[in-house]
C-alpha positions in Angstrom: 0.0 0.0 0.0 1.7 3.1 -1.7 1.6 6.5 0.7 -1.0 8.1 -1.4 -3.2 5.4 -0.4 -2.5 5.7 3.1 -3.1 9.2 2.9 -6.0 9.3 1.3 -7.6 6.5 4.3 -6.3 9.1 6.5 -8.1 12.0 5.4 -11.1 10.0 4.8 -11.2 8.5 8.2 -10.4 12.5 9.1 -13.1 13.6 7.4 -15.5 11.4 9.1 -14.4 12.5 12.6 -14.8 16.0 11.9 -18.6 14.9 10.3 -19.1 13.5 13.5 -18.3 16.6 15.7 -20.6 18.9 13.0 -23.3 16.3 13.0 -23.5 15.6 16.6 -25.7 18.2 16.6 -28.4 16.2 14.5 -28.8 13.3 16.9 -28.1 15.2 20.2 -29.9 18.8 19.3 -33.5 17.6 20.5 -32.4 15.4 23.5 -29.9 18.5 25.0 -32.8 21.2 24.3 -35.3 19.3 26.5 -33.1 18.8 28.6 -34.2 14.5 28.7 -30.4 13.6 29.0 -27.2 15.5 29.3 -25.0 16.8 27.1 -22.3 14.2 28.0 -24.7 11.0 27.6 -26.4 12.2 25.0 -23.0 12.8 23.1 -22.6 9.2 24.2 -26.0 7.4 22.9 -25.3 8.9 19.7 -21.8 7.4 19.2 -22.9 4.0 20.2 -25.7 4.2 18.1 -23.8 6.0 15.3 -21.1 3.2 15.4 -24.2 0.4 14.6 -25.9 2.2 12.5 -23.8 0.9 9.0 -23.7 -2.2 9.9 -28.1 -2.7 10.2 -28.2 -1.3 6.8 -26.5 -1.7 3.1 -23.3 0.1 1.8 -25.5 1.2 -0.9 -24.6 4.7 -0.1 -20.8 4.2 0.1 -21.2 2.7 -3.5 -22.8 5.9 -4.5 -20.0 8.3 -2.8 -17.2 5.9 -4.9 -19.1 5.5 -8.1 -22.3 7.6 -8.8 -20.6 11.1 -8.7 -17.9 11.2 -11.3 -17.0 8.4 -13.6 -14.8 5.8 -11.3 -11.9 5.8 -14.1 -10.8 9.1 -13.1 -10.7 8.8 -9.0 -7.0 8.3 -8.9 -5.9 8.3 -5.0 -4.5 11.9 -5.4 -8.0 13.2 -7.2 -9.9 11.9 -3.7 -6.6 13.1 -1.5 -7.3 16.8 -2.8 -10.9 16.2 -2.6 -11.0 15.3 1.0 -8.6 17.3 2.1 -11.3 20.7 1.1 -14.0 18.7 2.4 -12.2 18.4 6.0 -11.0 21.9 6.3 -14.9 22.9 5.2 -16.8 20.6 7.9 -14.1 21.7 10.3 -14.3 25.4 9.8 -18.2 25.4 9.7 -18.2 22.8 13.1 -15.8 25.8 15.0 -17.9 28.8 13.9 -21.1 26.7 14.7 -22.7 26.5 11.6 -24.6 23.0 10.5 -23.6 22.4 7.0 -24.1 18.9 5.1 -20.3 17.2 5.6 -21.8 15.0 2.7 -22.3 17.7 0.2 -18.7 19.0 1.2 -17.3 15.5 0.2 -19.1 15.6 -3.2 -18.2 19.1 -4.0 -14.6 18.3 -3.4 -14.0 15.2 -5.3 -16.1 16.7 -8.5 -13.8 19.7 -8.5 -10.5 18.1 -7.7 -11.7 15.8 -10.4 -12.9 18.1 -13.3 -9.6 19.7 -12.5 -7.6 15.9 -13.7 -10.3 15.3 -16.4 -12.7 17.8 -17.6 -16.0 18.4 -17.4 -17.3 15.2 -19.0 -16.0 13.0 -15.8 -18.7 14.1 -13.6 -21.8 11.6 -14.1 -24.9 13.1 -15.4 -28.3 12.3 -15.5 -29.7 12.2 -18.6 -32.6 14.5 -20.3 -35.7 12.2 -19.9 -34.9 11.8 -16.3 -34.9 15.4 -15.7 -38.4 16.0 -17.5 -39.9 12.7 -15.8 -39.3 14.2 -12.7 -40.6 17.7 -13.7 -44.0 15.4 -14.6 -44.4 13.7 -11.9 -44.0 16.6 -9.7 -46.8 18.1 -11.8 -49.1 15.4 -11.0 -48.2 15.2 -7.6 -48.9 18.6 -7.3 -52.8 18.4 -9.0 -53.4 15.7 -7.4 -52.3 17.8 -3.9 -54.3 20.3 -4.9 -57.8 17.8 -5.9 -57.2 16.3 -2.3 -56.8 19.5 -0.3 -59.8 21.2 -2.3 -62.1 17.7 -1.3 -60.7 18.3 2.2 -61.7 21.9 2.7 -64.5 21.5 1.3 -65.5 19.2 3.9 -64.0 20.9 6.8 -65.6 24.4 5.3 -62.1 25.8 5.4 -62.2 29.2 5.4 -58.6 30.4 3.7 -59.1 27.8 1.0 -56.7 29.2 -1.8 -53.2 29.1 0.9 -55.1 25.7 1.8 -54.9 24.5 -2.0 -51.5 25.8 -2.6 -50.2 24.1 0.2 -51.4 20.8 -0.8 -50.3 21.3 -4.3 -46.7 21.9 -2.8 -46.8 18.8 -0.8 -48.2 17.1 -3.6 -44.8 18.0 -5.2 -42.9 17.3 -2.8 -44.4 13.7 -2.0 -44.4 12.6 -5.6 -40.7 12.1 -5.6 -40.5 9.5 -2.9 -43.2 7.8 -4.4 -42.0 7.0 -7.9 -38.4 6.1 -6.3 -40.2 3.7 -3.9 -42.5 2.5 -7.4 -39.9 2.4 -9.4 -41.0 4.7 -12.0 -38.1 6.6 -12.5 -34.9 6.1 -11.5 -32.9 9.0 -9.7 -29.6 8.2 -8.8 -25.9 9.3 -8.1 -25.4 12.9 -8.3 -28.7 13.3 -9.5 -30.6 12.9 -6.4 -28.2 14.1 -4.1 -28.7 17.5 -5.5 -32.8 17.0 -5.7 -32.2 15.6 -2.0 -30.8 18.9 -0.8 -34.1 20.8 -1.3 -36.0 17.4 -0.5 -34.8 16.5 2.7 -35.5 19.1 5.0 -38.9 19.5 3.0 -39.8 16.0 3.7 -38.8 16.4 7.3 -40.8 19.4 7.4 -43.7 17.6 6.5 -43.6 14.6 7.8 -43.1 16.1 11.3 -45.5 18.7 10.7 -48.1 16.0 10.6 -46.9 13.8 13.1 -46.9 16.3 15.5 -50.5 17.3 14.4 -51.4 14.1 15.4 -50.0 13.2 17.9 -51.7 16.6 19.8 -55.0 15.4 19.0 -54.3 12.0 20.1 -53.3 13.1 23.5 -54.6 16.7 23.8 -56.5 15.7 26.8 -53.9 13.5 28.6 -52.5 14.3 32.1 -50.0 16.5 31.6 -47.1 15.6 33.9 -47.8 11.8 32.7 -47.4 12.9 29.0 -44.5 15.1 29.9 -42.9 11.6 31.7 -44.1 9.5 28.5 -42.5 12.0 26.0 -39.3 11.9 27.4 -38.9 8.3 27.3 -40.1 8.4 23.6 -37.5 10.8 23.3 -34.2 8.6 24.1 -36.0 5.8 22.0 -35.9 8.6 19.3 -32.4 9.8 19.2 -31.5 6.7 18.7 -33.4 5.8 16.3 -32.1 8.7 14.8 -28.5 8.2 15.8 -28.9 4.8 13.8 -30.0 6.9 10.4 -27.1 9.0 10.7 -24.6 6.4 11.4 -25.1 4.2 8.7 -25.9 7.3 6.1 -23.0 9.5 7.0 -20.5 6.4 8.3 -20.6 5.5 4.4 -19.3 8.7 3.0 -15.6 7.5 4.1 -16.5 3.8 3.9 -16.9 5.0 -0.2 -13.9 7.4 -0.7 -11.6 4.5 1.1 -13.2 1.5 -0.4 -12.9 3.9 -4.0 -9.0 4.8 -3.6 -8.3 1.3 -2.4 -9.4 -0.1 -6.2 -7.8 2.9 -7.7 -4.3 2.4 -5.9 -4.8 -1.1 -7.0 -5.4 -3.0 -3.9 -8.9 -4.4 -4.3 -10.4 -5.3 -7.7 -13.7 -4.4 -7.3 -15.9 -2.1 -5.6 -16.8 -4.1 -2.6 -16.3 -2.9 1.0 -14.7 -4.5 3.1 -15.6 -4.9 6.7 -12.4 -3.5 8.0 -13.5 0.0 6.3 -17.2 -0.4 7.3 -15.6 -1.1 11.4 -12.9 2.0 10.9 -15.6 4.3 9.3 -17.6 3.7 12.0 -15.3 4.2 14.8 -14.0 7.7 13.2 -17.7 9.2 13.2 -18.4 8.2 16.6 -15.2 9.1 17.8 -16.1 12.6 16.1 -19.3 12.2 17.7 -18.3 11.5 21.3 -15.6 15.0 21.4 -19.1 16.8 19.6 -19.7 19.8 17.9 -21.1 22.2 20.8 -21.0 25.5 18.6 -23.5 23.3 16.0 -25.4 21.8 19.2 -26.3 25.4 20.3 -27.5 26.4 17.1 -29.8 23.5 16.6 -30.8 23.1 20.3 -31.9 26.9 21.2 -32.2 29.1 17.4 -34.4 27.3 15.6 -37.5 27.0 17.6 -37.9 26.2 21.7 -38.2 22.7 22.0 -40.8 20.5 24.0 -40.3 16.8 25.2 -43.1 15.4 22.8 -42.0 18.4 19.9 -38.4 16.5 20.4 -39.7 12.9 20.1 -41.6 14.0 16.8 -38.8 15.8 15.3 -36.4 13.5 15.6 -39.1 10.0 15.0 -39.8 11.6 11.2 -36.5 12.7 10.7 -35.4 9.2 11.4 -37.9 7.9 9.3 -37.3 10.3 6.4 -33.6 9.4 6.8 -34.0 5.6 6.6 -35.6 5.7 3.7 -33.5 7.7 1.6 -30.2 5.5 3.5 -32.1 2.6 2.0 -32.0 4.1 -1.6 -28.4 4.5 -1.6 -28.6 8.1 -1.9 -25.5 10.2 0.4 -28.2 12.6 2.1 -27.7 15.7 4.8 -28.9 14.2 8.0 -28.3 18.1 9.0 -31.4 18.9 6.2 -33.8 16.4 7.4 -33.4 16.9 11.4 -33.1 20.4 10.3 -36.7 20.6 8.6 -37.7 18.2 10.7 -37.3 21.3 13.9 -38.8 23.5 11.5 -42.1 21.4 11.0 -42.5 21.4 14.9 -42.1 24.4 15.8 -44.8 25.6 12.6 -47.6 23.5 14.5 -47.5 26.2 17.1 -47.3 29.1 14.6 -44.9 30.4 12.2 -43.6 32.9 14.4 -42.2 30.4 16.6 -39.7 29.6 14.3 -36.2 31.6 14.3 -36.5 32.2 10.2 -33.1 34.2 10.6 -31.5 31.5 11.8 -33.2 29.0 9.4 -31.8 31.7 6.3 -28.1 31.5 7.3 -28.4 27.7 7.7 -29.9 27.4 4.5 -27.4 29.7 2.7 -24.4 27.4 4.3 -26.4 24.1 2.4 -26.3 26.2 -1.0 -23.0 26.7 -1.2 -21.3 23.8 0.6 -21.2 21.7 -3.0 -20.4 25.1 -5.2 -17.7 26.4 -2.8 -15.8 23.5 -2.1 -16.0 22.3 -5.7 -14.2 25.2 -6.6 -11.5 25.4 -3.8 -10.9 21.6 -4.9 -10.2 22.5 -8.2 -8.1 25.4 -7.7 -6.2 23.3 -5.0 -5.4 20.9 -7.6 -4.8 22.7 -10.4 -2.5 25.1 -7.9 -0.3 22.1 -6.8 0.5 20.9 -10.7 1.4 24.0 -11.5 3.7 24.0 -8.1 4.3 20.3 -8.9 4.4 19.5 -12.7 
C-alpha cells in the first residue's frame, strides 16, 4: 500500500471525525434542548448508536460516494486526496464557527472539483434528459393531485382560507411525488442526480412529515395528564435519538466507507468495488469518535435558534426525521442528516405558529447548504490545479 493510499484512508477517516463533531448536533440537538439527557450522555448514545448504525443497513450509499458522482476511471488516490482534504478543512471550519452544513455535500463538492480539474467536465456523471423531465412530470401530477385532495378536504371541513389551503397541498403534492416513484420504481434517480434534488427534499420531507406527526400526535393526547405525557415524551425521546443516531450512522459512516473502499481499487489494492468490513468497522469508529468529542457550537444552534423545543415536539422531530432518513439510506442516496433533522425542527415548531420559528436563523443555515457543493468544488479545483502548477 503506496503512501497516497495511506493518505488518502487518512483523510477519509479524518473527514468522518470531523462529520461527526458537526453532526452531533443532529442526533443530540433535541435530547440537549429538552433537557431528557445530558450533554455528556447524549453525546454518548449517539456514538454508540452512530457506530451500529452501517452495519443494520446496506453500503448502498458508500457505492454511491465511490461511483455515482464522477466516472470511477478518473478517481485516482491523489484526485480523492485533494478532494478530502477541502472537504475536512470545510466541515471543520463550519463545526468551529457553529454553523450546520451537510459534511456529505462538502465531500461531493470536493471530489467533483478536484476531479474536473484531472479530467474535464465530462467525468462528472450526469443524468440524462428524460430523467430530468420525468421528474418535472411527476412533480406536476403530484402537485394536481395535492391540490384535488386539499380542495375535497376543505370542502368538507368548510375551510375558510381555501386558496393558501390549496397551494399548500399542491406543494406537498410535489414534494411527495418524488418518494413515491423512487419507492414504485417509475423513475430512477440516482448518483449525483438525487443528491442535488435531495438537498431541497430533505429538509422539506422532514418538514412535513413532522408537521403531521406532531399534528397528530396533539389530538391524540390533547387531553392526557399533563405531567404523565410530559414523563411518556421523554422516554419516547431517548427511543428517538437513537433511532435517529442509527439513520445518521449508517448514512454518514458510508461517506468515508466510499472514498476509502474507492482509492483502495484505484491504488490497485482491491479489484472491485466491494467494502470490506475493516473500512465499514474504521468508518464507523471515526464518526463516533467525532461524535463522542461533539460539535457544541452546532449543538447550540440546533438546540436553542431554531425553535424552543418541547419533550413530545423532540420525540416528533427526531421519529420523522429518522424515518425520512431511513428511507432515503435505503435508496443509496448520500443525504444531509443536518437537512432532514433540520426541517424536521422546523415542522414542529410551525404547529404552534410560524412565528415560533427563528426564520433568521433558518436563512443562514440554509445559505451554508447552497453553497457547501459550489464552494468546495471550486477550492478543490483550484487546490489541484495550484499544486500541478507547483508540482508538474
Amino acid at each position: 500500500m503506496d503512501s497516497l493510499v495511506l493518505a488518502g484512508i487518512v483523510l477519509a477517516l479524518l473527514f468522518n471525525f470531523v462529520n461527526g463533531m458537526n453532526d452531533a448536533a443532529n442526533s443530540i440537538a433535541t435530547v440537549v434542548a429538552t433537557r431528557v439527557l445530558s450533554p455528556f450522555r447524549a453525546v454518548a448514545m449517539a456514538a454508540f448508536f452512530n457506530l451500529i448504525g452501517p452495519l443494520l443497513f446496506t453500503t448502498a450509499v458508500a457505492k454511491t460516494i465511490g461511483k455515482g458522482i464522477v466516472d470511477p476511471v478518473y478517481l485516482t488516490p491523489f484526485v480523492i486526496v485533494m478532494g478530502m482534504f477541502v472537504a475536512v478543512l470545510w466541515v471543520y471550519l463550519s463545526s468551529y464557527v457553529g454553523i450546520p452544513i451537510s459534511a456529505t455535500h462538502a465531500l461531493v463538492g470536493g471530489l467533483i472539483g478536484s476531479a474536473v480539474a484531472y479530467a474535464g467536465i465530462g467525468v462528472i456523471i450526469l443524468p440524462s434528459a428524460g430523467t430530468i423531465i420525468g421528474l418535472f412530470i411527476y412533480a406536476a401530477l403530484g402537485a394536481m393531485i395535492g391540490m384535488v385532495v386539499c380542495f375535497i378536504v376543505g370542502r368538507v371541513t368548510k375551510e375558510e382560507a381555501m386558496l393558501p389551503f390549496i397551494v399548500q397541498g399542491a406543494f406537498a403534492g410535489a414534494i411527495l411525488s418524488v418518494p413515491f416513484v423512487i419507492i414504485t420504481g417509475l423513475l430512477k434517480i440516482s448518483g449525483l442526480f438525487a443528491i442535488v434534488i435531495f438537498i431541497v427534499l430533505s429538509p422539506l420531507l422532514g418538514f412535513i412529515f413532522t408537521y403531521i406527526f406532531s399534528l397528530l400526535f396533539i389530538r391524540r393526547f390533547r387531553n392526557g395528564n399533563p405531567k404523565k405525557m410530559n414523563f411518556l415524551s421523554k422516554k419516547l425521546q431517548v427511543l428517538s435519538a437513537s433511532f435517529y443516531s442509527i439513520g445518521h450512522g449508517s448514512n454518514d459512516a458510508q461517506n468515508g466507507m466510499g472514498v476509502i473502499t474507492a482509492i483502495l481499487v484505484a491504488g490497485g489494492v482491491l479489484n472491485e468495488f466491494i467494502v470490506p468490513v475493516w473500512v465499514i468497522v474504521i468508518s464507523c469508529a471515526a464518526i463516533a469518535l467525532g461524535t463522542i468529542l461533539g460539535g457544541w457550537q452546532v449543538v447550540k444552534t440546533m438546540a436553542k435558534k431554531i425553535t424552543n423545543l418541547r419533550p413530545y415536539q423532540g420525540f416528533c422531530a427526531e421519529t420523522s426525521g429518522g424515518v425520512v432518513l431511513s428511507f432515503i439510506t435505503a435508496f443509496g442516496v448520500p443525504v444531509s442528516t443536518t437537512h432532514a433533522i433540520t426541517g424536521a425542527i422546523m415542522g414542529v415548531g410551525a404547529t404552534r405558529g410560524s412565528s415560533a420559528v427563528q426564520w433568521g436563523t433558518v436563512r443562514r443555515i440554509v445559505t451554508a447548504w447552497v453553497i457547501t457543493i459550489p464552494i468546495t468544488a471550486v477550492c478543490s479545483y483550484a487546490c489541484f490545479v495550484v499544486y500541478k502548477i507547483i508540482f508538474p
